[in-house]
KEKE-3310 file (N, C-alpha, C; in steps of 0.2 Angstrom, whole numbers, plus 5000, padded with zeros to 4 digits):
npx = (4750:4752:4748:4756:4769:4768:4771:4784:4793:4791:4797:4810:4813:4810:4824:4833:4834:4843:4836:4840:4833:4823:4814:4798:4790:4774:4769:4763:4747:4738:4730:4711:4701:4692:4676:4657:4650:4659:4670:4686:4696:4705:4721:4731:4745:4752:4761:4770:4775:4784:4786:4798:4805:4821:4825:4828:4842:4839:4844:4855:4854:4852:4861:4852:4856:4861:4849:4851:4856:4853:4866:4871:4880:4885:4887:4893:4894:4903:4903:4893:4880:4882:4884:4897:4914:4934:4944:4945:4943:4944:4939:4927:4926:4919:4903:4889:4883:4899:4908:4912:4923:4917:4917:4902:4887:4890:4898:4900:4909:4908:4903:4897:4889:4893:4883:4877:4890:4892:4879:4880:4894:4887:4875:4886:4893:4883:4879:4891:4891:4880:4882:4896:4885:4877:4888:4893:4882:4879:4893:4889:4879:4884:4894:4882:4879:4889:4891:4881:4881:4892:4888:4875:4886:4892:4883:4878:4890:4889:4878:4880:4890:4885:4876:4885:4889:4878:4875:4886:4885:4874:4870:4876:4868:4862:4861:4847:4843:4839:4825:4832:4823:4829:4834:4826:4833:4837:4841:4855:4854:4852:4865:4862:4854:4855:4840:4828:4818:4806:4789:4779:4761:4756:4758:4750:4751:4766:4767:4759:4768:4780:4789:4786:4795:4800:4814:4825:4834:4831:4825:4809:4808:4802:4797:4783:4775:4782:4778:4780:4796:4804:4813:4810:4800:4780:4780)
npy = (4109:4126:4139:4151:4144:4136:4146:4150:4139:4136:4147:4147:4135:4141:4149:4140:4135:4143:4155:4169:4182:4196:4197:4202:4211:4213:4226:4229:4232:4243:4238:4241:4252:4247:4245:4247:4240:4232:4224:4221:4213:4195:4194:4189:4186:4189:4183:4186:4180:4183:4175:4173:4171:4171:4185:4187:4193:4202:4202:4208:4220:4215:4220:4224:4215:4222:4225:4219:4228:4234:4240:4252:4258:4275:4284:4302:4312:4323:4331:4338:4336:4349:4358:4371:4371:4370:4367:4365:4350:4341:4325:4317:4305:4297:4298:4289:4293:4297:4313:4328:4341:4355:4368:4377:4383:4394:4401:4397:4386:4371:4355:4340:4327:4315:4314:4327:4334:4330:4338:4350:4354:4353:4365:4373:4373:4379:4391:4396:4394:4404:4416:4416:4416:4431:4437:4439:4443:4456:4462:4462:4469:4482:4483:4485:4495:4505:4505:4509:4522:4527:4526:4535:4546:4549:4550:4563:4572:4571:4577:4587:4590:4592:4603:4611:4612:4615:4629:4633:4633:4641:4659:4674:4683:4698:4716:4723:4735:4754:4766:4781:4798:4810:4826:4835:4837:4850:4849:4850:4867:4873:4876:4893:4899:4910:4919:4917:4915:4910:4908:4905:4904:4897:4887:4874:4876:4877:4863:4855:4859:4852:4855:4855:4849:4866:4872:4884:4895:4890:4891:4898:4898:4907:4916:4917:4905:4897:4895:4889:4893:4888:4885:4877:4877:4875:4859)
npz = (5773:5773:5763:5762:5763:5752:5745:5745:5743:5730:5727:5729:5723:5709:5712:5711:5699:5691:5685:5678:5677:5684:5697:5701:5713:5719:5724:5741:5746:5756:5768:5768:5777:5789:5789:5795:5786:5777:5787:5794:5786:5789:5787:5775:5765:5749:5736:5720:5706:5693:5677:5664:5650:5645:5637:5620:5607:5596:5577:5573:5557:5540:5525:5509:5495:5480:5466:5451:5435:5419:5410:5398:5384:5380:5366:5365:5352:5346:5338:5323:5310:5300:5307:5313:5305:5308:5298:5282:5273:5285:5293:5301:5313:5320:5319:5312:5296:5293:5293:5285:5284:5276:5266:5260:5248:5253:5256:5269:5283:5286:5294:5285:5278:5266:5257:5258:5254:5241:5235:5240:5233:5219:5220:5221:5209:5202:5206:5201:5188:5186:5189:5180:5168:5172:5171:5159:5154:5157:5150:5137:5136:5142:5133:5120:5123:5123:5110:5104:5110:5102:5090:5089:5091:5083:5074:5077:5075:5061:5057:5062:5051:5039:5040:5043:5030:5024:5028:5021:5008:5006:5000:5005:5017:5013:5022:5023:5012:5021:5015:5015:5018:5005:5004:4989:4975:4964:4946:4937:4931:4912:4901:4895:4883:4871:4867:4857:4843:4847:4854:4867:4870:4881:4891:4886:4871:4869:4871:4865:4853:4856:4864:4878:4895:4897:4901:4911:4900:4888:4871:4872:4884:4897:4912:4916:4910:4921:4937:4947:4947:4950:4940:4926:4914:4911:4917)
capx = (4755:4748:4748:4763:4773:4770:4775:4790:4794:4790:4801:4817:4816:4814:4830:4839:4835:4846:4831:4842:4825:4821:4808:4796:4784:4768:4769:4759:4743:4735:4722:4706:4698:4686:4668:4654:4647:4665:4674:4692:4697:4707:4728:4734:4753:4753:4767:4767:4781:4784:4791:4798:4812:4828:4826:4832:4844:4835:4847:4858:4848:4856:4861:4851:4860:4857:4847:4857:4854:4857:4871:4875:4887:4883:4892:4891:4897:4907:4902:4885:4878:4877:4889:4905:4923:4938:4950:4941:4947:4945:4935:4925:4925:4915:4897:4888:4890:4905:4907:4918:4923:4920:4914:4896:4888:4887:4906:4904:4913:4902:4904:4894:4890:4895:4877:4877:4893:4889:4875:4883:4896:4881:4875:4891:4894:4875:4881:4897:4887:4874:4887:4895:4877:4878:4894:4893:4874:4882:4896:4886:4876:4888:4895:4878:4876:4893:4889:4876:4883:4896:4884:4876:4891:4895:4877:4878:4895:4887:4873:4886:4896:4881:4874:4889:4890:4872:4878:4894:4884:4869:4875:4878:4862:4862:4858:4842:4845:4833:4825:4832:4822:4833:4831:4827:4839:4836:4844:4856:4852:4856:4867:4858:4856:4853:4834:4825:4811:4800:4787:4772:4757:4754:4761:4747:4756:4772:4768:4757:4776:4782:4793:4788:4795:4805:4820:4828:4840:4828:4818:4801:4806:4798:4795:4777:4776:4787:4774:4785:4802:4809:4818:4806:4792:4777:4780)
capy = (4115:4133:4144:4153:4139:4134:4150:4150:4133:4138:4153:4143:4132:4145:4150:4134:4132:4147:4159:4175:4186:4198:4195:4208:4210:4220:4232:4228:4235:4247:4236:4247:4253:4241:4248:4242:4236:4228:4221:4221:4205:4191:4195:4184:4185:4188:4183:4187:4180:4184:4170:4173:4167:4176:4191:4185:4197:4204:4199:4213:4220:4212:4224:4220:4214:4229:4223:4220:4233:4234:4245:4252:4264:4280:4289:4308:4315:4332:4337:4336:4337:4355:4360:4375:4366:4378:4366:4363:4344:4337:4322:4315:4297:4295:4297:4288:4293:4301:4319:4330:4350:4357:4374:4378:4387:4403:4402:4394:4379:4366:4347:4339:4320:4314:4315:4336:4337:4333:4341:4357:4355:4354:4371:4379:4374:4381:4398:4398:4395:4409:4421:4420:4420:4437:4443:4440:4447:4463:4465:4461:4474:4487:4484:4486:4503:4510:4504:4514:4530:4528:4527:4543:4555:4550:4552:4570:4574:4569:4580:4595:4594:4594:4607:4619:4612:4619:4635:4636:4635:4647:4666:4676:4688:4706:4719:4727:4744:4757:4770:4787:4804:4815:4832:4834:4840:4850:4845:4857:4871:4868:4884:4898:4899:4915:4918:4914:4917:4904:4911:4902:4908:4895:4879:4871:4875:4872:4854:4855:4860:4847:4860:4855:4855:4872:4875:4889:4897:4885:4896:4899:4898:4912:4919:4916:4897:4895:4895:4888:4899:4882:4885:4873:4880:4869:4856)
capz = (5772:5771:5756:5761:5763:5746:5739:5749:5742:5725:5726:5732:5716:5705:5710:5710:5694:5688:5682:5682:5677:5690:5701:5703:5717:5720:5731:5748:5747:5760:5769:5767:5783:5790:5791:5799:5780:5777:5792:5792:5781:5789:5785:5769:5761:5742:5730:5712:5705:5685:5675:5656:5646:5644:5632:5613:5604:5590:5572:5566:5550:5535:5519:5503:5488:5477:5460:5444:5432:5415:5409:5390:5382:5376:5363:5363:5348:5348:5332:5322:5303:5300:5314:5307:5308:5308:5295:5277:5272:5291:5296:5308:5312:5327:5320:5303:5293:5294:5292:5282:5285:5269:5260:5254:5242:5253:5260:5277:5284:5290:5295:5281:5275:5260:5250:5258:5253:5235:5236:5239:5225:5214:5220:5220:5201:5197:5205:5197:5181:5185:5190:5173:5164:5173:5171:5152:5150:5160:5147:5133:5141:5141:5123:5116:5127:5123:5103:5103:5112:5097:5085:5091:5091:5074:5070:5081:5072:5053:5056:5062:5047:5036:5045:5041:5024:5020:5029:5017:5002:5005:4998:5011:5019:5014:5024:5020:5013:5021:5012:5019:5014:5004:5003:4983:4972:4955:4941:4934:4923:4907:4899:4894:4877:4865:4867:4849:4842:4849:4859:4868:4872:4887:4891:4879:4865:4871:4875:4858:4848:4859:4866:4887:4898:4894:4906:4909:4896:4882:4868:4876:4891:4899:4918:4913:4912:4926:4942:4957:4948:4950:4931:4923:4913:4911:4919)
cpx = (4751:4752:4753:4770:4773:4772:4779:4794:4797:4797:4809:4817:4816:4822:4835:4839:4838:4840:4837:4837:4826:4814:4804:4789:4780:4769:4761:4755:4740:4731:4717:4704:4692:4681:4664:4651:4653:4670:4683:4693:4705:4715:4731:4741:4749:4761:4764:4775:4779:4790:4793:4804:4815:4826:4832:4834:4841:4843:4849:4853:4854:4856:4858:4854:4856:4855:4852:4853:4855:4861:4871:4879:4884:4888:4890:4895:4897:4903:4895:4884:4876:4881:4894:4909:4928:4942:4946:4945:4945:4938:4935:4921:4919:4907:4897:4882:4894:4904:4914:4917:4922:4916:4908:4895:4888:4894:4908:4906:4910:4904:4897:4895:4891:4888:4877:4883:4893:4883:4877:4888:4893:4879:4881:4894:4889:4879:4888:4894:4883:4877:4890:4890:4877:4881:4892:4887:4877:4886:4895:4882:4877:4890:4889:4878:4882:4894:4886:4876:4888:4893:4882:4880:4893:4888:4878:4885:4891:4884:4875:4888:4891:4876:4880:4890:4885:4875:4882:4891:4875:4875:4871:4874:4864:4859:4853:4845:4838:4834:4830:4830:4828:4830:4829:4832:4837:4843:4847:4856:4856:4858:4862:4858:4853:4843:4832:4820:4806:4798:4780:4769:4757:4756:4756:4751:4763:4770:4765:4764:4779:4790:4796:4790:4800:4807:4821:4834:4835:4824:4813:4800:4803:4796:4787:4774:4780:4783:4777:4790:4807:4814:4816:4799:4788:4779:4775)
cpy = (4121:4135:4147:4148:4136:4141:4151:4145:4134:4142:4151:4139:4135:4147:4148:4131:4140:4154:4165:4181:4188:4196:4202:4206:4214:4221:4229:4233:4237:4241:4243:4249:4250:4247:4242:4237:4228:4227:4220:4211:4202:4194:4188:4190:4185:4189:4185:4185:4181:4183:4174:4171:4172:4181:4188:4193:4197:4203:4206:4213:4218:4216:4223:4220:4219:4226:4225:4227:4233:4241:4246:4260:4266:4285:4296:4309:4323:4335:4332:4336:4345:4362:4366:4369:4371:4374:4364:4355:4339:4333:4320:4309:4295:4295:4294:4289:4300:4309:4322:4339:4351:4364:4373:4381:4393:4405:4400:4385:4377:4359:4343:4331:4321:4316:4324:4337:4338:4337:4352:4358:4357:4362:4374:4380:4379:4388:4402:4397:4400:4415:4423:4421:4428:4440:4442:4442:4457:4467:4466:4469:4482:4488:4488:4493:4508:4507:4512:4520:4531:4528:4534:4549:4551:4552:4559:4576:4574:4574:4589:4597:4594:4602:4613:4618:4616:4625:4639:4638:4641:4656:4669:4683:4693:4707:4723:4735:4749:4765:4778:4795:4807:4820:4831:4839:4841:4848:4853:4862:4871:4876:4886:4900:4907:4916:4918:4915:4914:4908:4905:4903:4908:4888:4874:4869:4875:4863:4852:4853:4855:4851:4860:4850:4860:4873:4881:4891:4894:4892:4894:4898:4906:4912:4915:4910:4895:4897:4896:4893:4894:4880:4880:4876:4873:4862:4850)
cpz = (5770:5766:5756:5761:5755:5742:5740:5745:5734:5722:5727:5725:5710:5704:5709:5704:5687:5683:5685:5677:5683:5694:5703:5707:5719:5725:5737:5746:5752:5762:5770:5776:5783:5794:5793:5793:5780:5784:5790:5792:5788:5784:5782:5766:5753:5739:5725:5713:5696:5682:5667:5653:5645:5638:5624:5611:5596:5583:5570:5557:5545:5529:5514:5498:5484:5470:5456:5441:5426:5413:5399:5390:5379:5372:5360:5355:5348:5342:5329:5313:5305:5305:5309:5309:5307:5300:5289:5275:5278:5291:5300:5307:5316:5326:5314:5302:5296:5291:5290:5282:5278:5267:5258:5252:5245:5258:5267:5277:5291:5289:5290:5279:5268:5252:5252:5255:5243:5232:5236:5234:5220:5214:5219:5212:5198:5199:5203:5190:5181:5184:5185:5168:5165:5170:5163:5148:5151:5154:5141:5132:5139:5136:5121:5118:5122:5113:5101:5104:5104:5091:5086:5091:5085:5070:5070:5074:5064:5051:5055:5056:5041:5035:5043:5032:5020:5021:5024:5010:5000:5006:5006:5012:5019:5018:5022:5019:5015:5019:5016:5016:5013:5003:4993:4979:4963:4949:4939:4928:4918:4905:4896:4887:4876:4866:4860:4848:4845:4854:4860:4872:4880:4884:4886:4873:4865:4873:4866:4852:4851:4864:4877:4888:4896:4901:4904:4905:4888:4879:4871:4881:4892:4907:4919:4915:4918:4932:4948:4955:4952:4944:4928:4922:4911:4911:4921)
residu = (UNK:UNK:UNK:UNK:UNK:UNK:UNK:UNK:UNK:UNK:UNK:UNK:UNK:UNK:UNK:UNK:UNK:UNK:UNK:UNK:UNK:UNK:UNK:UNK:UNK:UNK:UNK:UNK:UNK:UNK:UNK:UNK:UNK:UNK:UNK:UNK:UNK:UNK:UNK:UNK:UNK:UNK:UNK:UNK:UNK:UNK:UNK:UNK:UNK:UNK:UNK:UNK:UNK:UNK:UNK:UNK:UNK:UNK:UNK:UNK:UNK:UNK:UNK:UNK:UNK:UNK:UNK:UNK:UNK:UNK:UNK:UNK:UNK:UNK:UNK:UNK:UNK:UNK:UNK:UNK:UNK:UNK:UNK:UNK:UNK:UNK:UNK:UNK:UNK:UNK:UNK:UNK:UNK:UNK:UNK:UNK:UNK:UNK:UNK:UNK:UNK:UNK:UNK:UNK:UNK:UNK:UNK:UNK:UNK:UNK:UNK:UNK:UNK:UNK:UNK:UNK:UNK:UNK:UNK:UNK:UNK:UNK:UNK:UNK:UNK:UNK:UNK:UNK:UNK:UNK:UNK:UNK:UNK:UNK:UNK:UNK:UNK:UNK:UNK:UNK:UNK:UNK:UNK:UNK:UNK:UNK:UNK:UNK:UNK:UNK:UNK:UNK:UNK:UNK:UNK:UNK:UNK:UNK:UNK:UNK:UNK:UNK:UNK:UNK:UNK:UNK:UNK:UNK:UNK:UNK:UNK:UNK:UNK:UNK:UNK:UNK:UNK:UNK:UNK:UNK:UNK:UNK:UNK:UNK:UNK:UNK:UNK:UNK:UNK:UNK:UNK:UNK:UNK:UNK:UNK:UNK:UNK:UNK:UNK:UNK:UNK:UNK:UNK:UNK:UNK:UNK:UNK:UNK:UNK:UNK:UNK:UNK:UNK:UNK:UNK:UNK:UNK:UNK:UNK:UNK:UNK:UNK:UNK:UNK:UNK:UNK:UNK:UNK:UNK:UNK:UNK:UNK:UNK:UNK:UNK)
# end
């Protein structure tokens, strides 16, 4: 049996035994041109048959079970230590410890634990005790001031009426009296008596008799003794 006859053969029981694979055949190739090197070859048949099993479907990809996880609860809290509050008295259960709205010592209103809230009680007593230490050093303070301004105007007042009382009892400052030249003024002539015997030489001996000064209208007066003619002899 020749060579094609068995690939003939071949090819018939492949497909009585239900291969439904296609069958794929090489393409005829060109004989080459016969040279004088190479001679043109002897004409031979080629089969190529191409066996293979049916094609498997590939397995849908399968989903993975997702890993457990662990889970916990988390509790935010709304409010905090230290936080304001609007209502003084309100508490808050939700964190511990618990918290309580209350007043500190500097007026604000804050959510507060129990040892803060005593703790601010504390301080608010000490500044209500400071407060009055103040206020009652302040009025103290002022008493002693307005003591003392009252001691002062009575001292002020004491010294016044002392003060006019010396005045009252010193005698009362004359005017100085000042000299004022006067013209001079003679004394008046004494009446004129009778002239008399008395005669004297010169003032000497009138003063001698005890007689000077002799005026006019006097025994021994005389023009003579009488110098200036001011009506006074020896003089």
């Amino acid at each position: 049996m020749s060579f094609a006859a068995i690939a003939v053969a071949l090819a018939l029981l492949l497909s009585a035994c239900g291969n439904d694979l296609p069958q794929k055949t090489a393409p005829p190739s060109s004989s080459p041109t016969p040279t004088l090197e190479c001679p043109s070859p002897e004409p031979t048949a080629t089969v190529t048959v191409t066996m293979g099993a049916a094609p498997e479907r590939s397995p849908s990809p399968s989903v993975p079970e997702p890993c457990p996880t662990a889970t916990a609860t988390v509790r935010v809290a709304l409010h905090h230590s230290g936080d304001t509050c609007t209502t003084i008295g309100d508490k808050y259960l939700a964190v511990d410890p618990a918290l309580l709205c209350f007043r500190n010592e500097k007026g604000k209103a804050l959510w507060l634990t129990a040892a803060q809230v005593r703790k601010a009680q504390a301080a608010i007593t000490a500044a209500k005790a400071e407060a009055s230490r103040k206020k009652a050093e302040a009025e103290e303070t002022a008493r002693k001031n307005a003591a003392a301004e009252e001691t002062a105007r009575q001292k002020a007042a004491e010294e016044e009426l002392n003060k006019a009382a010396e005045e009252a009892q010193q005698p009362t400052q004359q005017k100085p009296n000042y000299l004022v030249p006067q013209a001079p003024k003679n004394d008046p002539a004494p009446v004129q008596q009778a002239p008399s015997a008395s005669y004297y030489p010169n003032c000497a001996a009138a003063r001698a008799a005890g007689a000077a000064p002799i005026y006019a209208g006097q025994p021994g007066y005389r023009a003579g003794l009488d110098r200036d003619g001011d009506g006074i002899a020896c003089e």
